[in-house]
VOPATI-259462 format. One record per residue (C-alpha): residue number from 1; residue in three letters; x, y, z. Coordinates in steps of 0.2 Angstrom, whole numbers, plus 5000, padded with zeros to 4 digits. Layout:
<nodes>
NUM / ala / X / Y / Z
...
</nodes>
This chain:
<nodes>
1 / unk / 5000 / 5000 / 5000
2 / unk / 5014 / 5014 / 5005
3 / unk / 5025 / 5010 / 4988
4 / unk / 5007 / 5010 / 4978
5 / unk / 5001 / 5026 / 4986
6 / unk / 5018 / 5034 / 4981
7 / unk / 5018 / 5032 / 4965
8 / unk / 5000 / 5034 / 4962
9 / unk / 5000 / 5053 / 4970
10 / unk / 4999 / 5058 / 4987
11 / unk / 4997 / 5075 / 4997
12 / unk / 5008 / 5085 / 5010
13 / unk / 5000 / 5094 / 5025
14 / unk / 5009 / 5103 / 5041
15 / unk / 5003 / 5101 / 5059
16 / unk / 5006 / 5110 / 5072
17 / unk / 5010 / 5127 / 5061
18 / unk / 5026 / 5122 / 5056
19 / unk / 5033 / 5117 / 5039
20 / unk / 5045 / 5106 / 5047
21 / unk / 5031 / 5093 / 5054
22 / unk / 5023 / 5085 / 5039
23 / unk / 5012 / 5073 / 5038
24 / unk / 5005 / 5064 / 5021
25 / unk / 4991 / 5055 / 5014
26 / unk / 4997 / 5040 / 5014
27 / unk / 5000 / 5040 / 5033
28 / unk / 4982 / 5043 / 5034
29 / unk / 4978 / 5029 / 5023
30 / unk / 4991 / 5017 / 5032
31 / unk / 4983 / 5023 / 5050
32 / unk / 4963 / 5020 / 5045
33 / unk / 4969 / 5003 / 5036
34 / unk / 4980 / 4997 / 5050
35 / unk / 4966 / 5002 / 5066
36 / unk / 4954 / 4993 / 5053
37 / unk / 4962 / 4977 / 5054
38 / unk / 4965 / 4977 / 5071
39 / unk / 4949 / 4981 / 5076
40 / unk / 4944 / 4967 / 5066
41 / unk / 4955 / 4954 / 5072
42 / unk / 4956 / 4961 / 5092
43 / unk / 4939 / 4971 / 5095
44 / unk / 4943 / 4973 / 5114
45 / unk / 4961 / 4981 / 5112
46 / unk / 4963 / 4999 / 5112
47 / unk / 4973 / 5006 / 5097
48 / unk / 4983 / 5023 / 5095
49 / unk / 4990 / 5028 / 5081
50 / unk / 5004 / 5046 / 5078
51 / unk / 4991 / 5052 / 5067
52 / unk / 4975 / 5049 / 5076
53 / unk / 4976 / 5062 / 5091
54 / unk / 4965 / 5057 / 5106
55 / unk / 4966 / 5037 / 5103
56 / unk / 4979 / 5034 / 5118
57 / unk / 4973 / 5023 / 5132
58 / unk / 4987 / 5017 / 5143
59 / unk / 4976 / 5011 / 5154
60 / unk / 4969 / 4997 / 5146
61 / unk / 4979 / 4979 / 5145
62 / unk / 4979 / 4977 / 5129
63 / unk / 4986 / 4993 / 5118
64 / unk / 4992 / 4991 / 5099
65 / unk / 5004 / 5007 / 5096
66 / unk / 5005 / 5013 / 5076
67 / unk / 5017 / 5026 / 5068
68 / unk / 5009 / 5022 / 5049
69 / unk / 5026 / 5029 / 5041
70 / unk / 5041 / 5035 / 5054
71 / unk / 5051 / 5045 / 5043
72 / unk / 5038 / 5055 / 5033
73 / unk / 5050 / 5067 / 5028
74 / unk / 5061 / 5055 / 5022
75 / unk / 5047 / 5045 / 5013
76 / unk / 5041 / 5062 / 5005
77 / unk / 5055 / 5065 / 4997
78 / unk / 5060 / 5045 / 4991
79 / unk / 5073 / 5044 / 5003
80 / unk / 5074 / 5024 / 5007
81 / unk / 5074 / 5025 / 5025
82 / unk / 5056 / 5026 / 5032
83 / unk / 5045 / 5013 / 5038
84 / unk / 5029 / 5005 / 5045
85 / unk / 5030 / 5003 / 5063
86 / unk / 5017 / 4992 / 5075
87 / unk / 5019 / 4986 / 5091
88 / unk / 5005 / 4977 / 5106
89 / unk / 5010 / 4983 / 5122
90 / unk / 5002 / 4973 / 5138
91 / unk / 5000 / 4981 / 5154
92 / unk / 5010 / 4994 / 5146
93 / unk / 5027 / 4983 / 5143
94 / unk / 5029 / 4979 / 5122
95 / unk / 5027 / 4960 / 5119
96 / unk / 5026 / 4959 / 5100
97 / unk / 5030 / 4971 / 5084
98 / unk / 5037 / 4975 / 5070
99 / unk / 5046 / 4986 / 5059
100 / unk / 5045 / 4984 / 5040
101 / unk / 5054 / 4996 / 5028
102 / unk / 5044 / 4993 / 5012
103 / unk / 5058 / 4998 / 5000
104 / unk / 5073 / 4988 / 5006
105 / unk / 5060 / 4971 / 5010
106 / unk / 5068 / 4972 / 5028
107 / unk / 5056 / 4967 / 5042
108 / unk / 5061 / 4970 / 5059
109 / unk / 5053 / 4958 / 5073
110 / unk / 5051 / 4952 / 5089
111 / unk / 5041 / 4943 / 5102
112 / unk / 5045 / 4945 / 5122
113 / unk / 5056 / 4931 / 5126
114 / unk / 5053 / 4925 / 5108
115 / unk / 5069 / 4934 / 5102
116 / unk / 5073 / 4947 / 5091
117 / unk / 5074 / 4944 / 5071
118 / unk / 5077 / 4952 / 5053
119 / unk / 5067 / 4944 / 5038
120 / unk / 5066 / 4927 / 5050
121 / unk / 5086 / 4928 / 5056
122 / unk / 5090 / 4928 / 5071
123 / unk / 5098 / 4946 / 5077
124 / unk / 5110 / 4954 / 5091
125 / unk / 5117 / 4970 / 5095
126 / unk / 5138 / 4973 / 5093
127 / unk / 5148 / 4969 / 5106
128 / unk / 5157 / 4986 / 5108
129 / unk / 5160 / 4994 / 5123
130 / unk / 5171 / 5006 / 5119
131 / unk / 5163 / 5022 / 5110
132 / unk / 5179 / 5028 / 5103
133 / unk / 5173 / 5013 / 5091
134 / unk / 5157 / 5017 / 5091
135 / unk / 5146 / 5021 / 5077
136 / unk / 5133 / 5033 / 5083
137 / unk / 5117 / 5040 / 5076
138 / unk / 5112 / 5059 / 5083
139 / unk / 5095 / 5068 / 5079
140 / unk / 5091 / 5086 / 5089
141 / unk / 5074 / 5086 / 5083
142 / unk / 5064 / 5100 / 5077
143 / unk / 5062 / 5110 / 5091
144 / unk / 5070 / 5125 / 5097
145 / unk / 5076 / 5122 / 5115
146 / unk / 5086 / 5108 / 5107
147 / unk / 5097 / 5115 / 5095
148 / unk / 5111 / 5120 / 5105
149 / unk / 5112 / 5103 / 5114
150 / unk / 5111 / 5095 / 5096
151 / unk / 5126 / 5108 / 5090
152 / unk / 5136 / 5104 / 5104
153 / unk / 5134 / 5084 / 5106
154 / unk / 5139 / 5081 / 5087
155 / unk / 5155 / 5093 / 5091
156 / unk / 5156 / 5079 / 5106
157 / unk / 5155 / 5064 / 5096
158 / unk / 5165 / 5070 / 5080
159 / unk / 5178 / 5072 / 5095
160 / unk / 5175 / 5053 / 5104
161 / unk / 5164 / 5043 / 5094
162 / unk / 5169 / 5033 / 5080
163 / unk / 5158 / 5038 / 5066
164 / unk / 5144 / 5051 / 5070
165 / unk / 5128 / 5050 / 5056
166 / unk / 5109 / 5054 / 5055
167 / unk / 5098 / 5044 / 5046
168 / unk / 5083 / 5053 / 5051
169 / unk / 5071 / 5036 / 5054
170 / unk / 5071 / 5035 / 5072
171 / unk / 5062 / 5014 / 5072
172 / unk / 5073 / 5009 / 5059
173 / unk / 5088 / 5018 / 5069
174 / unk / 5084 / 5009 / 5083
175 / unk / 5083 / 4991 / 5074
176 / unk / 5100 / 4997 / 5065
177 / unk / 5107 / 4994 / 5084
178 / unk / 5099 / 4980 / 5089
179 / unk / 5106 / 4974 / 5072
180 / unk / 5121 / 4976 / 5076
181 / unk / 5125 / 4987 / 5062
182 / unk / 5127 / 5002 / 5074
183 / unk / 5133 / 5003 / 5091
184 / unk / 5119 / 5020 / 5099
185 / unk / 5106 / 5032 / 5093
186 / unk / 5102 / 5050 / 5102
187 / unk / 5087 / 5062 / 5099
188 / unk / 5083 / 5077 / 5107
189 / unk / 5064 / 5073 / 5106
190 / unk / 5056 / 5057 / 5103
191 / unk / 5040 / 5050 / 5107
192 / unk / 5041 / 5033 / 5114
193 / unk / 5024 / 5027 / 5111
194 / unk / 5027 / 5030 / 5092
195 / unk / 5042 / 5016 / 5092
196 / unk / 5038 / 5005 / 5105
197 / unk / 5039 / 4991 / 5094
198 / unk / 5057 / 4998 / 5090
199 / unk / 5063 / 4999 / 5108
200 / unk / 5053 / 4978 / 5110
201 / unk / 5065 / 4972 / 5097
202 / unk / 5081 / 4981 / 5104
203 / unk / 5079 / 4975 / 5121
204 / unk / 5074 / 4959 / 5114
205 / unk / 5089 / 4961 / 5105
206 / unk / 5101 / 4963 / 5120
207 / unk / 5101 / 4983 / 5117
208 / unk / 5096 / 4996 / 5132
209 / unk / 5088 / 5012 / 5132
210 / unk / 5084 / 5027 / 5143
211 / unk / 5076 / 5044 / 5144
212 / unk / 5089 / 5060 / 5146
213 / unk / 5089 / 5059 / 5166
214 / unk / 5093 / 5037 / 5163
215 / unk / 5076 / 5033 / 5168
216 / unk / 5066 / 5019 / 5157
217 / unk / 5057 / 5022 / 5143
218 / unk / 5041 / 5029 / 5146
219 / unk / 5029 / 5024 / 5132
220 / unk / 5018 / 5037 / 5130
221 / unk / 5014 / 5052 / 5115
222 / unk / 5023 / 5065 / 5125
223 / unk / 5041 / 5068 / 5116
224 / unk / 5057 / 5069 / 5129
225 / unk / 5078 / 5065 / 5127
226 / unk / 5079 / 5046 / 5121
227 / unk / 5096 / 5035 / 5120
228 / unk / 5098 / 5020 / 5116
229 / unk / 5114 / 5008 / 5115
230 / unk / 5119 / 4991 / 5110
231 / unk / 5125 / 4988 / 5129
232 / unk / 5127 / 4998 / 5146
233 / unk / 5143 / 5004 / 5145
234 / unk / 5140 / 5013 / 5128
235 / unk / 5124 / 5022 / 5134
236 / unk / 5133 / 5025 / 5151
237 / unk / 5147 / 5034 / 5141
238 / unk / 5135 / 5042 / 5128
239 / unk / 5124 / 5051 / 5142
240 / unk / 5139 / 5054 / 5151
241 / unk / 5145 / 5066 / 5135
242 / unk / 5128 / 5073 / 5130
</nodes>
């Protein structure tokens, strides 16, 4: 459906006010398709989705968490790194999802104590420790208040990481570490409930992640400071540095 949409025609919008923070049709059409079939298959379950304001219900046990395309800026332009995010959280703790990024075929999945896995493979984070070998990913996110932490954390790891990039795809980010293909990811603002599949298949994984004061993830639609590492020591040494 998302490759079909975007190459048939589909339309940009803002929200919020701010150019920066776009949303398409086809994350509408991915959203109403997705709650659709869940709703379906699960009637009882509660379902939010990034695009569907109001829908949030921590409370109840059952919660299927949607972001219909995490990267829409990267998918709006046909930058290859967006994807399809959808995890079931019970009693608010993720115990199944999945990440699929539609152009390159890769799906990201896991199940609680079920392991973590790539198109069926079995998968597991680096064993670095060290981030002076350490490829990191850093995002400041849109808003203002975080700029100069972003300008001064990438002057940080340019100095004591290994490799410092930004992808701009903060689910496939995450599955990049528990991948092993990178070793941390930063972002100055990122809503946990949007990739709690993403942050299931990490710790599933092996991988660890926190908010900026090292507390645990919470899972909700409010954005805050998110790290997330490959083991403890790099996510001790990355918080310690940014």
């Amino acid at each position: 459906m998302v490759m079909r949409l975007r190459e048939e025609h589909f339309e940009k919008s803002i929200k919020e006010n701010d150019p920066r923070n776009i949303v398409t049709s086809v994350d509408i059409a991915v959203s109403d398709f997705l709650i659709a079939e869940i709703k379906k298959a699960y009637s009882t379950h509660a379902v939010y989705s990034e695009e569907k304001e109001g829908d949030f219900a921590s409370a109840q046990e059952y919660l299927w968490t949607i972001d219909p395309i995490d990267g829409t800026q990267n998918f709006s332009r046909r930058i290859p790194h967006f994807s399809v995010v959808l995890g079931l959280l019970h009693n608010g703790v993720p115990v199944a999802g999945a990440v699929y990024n539609p152009v390159t075929e890769e799906l990201y999945s896991f199940k609680k104590g079920g392991g973590a896995y790539v198109n069926g493979q079995p998968m597991r984070v680096s064993d670095i420790t060290e981030l002076t070998k350490a490829h990191v990913f850093l995002h400041a996110g849109r808003k203002k208040q975080n700029w100069d932490w972003g300008a001064a954390s990438y002057r940080a790891l340019l100095e004591h990481a290994n490799k410092t990039s930004n992808f701009s795809g903060s689910a496939l980010d995450i599955c990049f570490v528990a991948a092993g293909r990178i070793e941390a990811v930063a972002y100055g603002a990122l809503a946990g409930a949007d990739i709690a599949a993403a942050i299931g298949i990490l710790e599933e994984a092996g991988g660890v992640a926190s908010d900026g004061e090292g507390n645990p993830v919470q899972l909700t639609p409010e954005s805050h400071r998110f790290f997330a590492a490959n083991n403890k020591e790099i996510l001790a040494q990355l918080r310690a540095l940014i």
